[in-house]
C-alpha positions in Angstrom: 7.7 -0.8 27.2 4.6 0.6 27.2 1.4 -1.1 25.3 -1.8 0.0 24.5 -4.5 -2.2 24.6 -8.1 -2.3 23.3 -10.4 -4.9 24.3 -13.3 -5.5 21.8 -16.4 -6.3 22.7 -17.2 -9.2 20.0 -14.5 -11.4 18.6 -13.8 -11.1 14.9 -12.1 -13.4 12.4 -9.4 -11.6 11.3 -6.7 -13.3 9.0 -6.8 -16.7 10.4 -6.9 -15.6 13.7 -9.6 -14.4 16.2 -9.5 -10.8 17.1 -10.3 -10.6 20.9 -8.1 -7.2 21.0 -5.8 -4.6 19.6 -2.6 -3.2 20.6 -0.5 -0.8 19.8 3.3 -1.2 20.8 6.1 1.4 20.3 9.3 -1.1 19.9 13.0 0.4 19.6 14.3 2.6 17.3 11.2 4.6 16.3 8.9 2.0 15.0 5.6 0.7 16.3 3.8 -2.7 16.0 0.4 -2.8 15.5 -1.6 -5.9 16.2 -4.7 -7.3 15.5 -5.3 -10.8 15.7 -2.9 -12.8 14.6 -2.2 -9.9 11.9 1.1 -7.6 12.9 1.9 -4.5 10.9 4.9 -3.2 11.7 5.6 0.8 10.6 8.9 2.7 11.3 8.2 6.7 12.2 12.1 7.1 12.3 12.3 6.2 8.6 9.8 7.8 6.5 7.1 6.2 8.4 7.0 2.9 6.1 5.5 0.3 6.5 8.2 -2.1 7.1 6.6 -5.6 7.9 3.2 -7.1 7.2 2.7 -10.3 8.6 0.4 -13.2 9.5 1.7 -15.0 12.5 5.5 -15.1 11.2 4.4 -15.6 7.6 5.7 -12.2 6.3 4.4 -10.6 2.9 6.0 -7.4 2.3 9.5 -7.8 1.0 12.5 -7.1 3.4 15.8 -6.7 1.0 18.7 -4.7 2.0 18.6 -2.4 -1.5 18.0 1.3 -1.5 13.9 1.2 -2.3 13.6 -2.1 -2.6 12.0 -3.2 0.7 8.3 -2.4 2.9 5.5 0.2 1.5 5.9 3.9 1.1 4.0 6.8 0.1 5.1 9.2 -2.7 3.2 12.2 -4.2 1.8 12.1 -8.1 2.9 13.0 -10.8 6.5 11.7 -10.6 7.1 13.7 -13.5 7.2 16.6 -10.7 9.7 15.2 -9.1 11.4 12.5 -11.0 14.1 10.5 -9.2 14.8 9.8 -6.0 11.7 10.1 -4.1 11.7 13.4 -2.0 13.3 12.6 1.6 10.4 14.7 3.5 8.1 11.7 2.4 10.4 8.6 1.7 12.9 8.4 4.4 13.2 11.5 6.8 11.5 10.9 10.4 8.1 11.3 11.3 6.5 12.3 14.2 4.8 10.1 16.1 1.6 10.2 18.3 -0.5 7.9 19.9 -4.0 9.1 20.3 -5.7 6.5 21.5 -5.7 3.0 19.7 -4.9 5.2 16.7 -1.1 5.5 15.1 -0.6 9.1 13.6 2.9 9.8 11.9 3.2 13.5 10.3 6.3 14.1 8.2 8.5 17.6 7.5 7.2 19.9 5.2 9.1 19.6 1.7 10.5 23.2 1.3 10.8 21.8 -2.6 7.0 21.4 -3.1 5.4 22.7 -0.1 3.5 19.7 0.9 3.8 18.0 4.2 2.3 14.4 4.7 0.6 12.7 7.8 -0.6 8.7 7.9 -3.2 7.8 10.2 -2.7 4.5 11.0 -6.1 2.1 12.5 -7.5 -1.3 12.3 -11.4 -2.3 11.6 -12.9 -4.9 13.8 -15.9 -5.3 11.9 -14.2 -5.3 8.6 -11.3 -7.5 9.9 -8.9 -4.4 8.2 -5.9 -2.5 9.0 -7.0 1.0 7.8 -4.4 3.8 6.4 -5.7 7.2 5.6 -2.7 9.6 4.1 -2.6 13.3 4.1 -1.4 15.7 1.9 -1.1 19.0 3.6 -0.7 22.0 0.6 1.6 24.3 3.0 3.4 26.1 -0.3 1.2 29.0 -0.6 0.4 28.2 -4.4 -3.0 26.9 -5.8 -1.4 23.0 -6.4 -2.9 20.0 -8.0 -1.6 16.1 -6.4 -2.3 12.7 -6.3 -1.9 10.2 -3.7 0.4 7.3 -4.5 1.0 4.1 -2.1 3.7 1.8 -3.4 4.2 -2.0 -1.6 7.2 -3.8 -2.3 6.5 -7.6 -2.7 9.0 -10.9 -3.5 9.1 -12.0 -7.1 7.3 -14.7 -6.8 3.0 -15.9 -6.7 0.7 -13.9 -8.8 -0.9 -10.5 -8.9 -3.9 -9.9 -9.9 -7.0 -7.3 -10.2 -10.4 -6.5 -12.4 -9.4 -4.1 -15.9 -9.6 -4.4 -19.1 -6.3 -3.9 -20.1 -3.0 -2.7 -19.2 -0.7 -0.5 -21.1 3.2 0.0 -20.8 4.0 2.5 -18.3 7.0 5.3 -17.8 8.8 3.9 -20.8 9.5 0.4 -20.0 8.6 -2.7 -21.7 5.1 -4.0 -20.2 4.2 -7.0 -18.0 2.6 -10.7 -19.6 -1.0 -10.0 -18.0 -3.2 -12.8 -19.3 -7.1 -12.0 -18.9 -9.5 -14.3 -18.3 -11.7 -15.5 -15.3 -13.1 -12.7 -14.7 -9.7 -10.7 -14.0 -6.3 -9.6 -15.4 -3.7 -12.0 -14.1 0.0 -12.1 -13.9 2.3 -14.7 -12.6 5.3 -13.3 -11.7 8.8 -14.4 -13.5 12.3 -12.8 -14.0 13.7 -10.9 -17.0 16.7 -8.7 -17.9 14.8 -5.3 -17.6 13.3 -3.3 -15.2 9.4 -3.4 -16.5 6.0 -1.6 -15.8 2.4 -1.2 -16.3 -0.7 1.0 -16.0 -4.5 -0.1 -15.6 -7.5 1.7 -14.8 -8.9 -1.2 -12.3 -11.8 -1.7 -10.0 -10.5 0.0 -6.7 -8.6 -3.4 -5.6 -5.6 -4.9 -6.0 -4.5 -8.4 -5.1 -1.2 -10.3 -4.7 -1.1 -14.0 -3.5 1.8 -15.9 -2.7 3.6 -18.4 0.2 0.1 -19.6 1.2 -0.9 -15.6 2.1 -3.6 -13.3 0.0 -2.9 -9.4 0.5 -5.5 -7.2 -0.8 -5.6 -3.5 -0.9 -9.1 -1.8 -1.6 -9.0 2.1 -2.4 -10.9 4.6 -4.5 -12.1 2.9 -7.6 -11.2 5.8 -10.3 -12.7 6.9 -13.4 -11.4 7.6 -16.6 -9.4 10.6 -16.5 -9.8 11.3 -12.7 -5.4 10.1 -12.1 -2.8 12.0 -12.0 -1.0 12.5 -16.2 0.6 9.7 -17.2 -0.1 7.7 -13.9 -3.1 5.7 -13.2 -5.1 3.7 -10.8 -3.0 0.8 -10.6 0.7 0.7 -11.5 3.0 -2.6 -11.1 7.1 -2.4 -10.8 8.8 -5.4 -11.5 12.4 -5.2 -10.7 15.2 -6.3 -13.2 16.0 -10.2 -11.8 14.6 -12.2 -9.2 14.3 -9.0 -6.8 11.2 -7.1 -6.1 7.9 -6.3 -7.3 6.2 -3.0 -6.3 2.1 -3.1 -6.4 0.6 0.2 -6.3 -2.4 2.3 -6.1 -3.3 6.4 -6.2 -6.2 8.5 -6.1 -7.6 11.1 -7.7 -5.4 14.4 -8.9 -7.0 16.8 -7.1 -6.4 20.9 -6.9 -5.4 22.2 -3.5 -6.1 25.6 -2.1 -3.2 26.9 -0.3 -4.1 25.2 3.4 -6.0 22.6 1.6 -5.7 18.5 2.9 -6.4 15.8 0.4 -7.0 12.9 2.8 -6.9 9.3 0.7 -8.0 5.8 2.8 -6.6 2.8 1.4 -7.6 -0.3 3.3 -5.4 -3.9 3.9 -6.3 -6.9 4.1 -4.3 -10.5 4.9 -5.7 -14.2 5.0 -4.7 -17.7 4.3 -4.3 -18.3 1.1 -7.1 -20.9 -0.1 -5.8 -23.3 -2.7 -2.8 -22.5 -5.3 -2.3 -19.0 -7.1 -3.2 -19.2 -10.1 -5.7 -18.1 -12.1 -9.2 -18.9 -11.2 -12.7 -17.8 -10.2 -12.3 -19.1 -6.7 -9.5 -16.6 -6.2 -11.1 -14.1 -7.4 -14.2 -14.9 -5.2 -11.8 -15.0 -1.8 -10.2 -11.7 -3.1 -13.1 -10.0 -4.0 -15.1 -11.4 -0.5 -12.1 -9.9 1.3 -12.3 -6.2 -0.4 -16.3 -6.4 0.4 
């Protein structure tokens, strides 16, 4: 099994590890690891080119059930209103193909003959930054003047606390909204289990944070301003899943018109560290979250 290696020339802390080197490893079945540190991502080109594991050492954060989109991080066009349920295949689940240029990870999916776009992910780390960096394309191949957003959605536990800089949040896509409590700097919610599948929308700060199991994940993106997402969607979004199941955290972009041949490219960076003390709400969290998104 072949592995590609790059030897850095400085060590960086990355996680809780030192990162003397990256690798990229194609494993079986289509998907690839890619290491830095003592941080593994693991993404699957074979199905829909999710992100399937995230890990410190064998501490995993990304949640791994067995239901139909309930498990890993995907990446969905915006509005859903366009599209509305299930997520298109071409995106969500079809292969992708895979490449290797380098140190670099690119997957490019089919072209939806539905909507016309086709999607690529760039997958890299950042030494310097101590970041595993995702940019994702969306290539307008429909012929028609078109107007998207870029939507990343991570599938978490139930359990820990999610938390990010608004000042509010507002019910989202018809469900009953989340308990956010705000204070210390930040909106805060401690996750917990009810009979209904529930969601919200905030205009944040261009992070997002979810701590839990002695792990902090934080994912920095484009900070948006008042009326630059998509309608009815916004900067942030959080799922929580009917039960004790799954919580999605997500992000997306600006809506943006596309000129037939046009590519909206859309960086969102990840980040994953010990968890410093408990999760709950506090200043010091914030401070660790906020030093990691620098």
């Amino acid at each position: 099994m072949k592995k590609y290696l790059l030897p850095l020339l400085a060590a960086l802390s990355l996680g809780c590890g030192t990162l003397s080197a990256q690798t990229i490893t194609p494993l079986e079945d289509g998907k690839y690891d890619i290491k830095a540190g003592d941080v593994t991502m693991t993404v699957d080109a074979a199905h829909g080119g999710k992100i399937m594991s995230f890990r410190l050492g064998e501490a995993e954060l990304l949640n791994q059930g067995r239901m139909p989109n309930s498990f890993g991080s995907t990446f969905w066009t915006s509005p859903q209103r366009e599209w509305n349920w299930p997520p298109v295949p071409e995106y969500d689940t079809k292969p992708y193909q895979a490449e290797v240029n380098g140190f670099t990870l690119i997957l490019t999916g089919e072209k939806s003959e539905r909507f016309g776009y086709r999607v690529r992910k760039v997958f890299n780390t950042d030494p310097k930054d101590g970041a595993f960096v995702i940019t994702y394309t969306i290539v307008n191949e429909s012929g028609e003047v078109r107007q998207v957003a870029p939507w990343e959605i991570s599938r978490v536990p139930n359990g820990g606390m999610i938390f990010f800089q608004a000042k509010a949040v507002e019910p989202a896509n018809n469900m009953e909204g989340l308990p956010f409590v705000f204070g210390k700097g930040a909106a805060w919610y401690t996750l917990d289990e009810a009979r209904a599948n529930r969601k919200v929308n905030a205009n944040g700060n261009g992070w997002l944070a979810f701590a839990d199991n002695g792990l902090l994940f934080v994912k920095k993106f484009q900070d948006l301003k008042d009326g630059e997402a998509a309608p009815n969607e916004a900067e942030i979004q959080i799922y929580v899943n009917t039960g004790k199941t799954f919580v999605e955290i997500e992000n997306q972009g600006a809506y943006t018109t596309l000129q037939p041949g046009e590519e909206l490219h859309w960086t969102v960076r990840w980040y994953l560290a010990p968890l410093k003390g408990d999760a709950v709400p506090s200043r010091k969290l914030l401070r660790q979250a906020k030093k990691l998104a620098r």
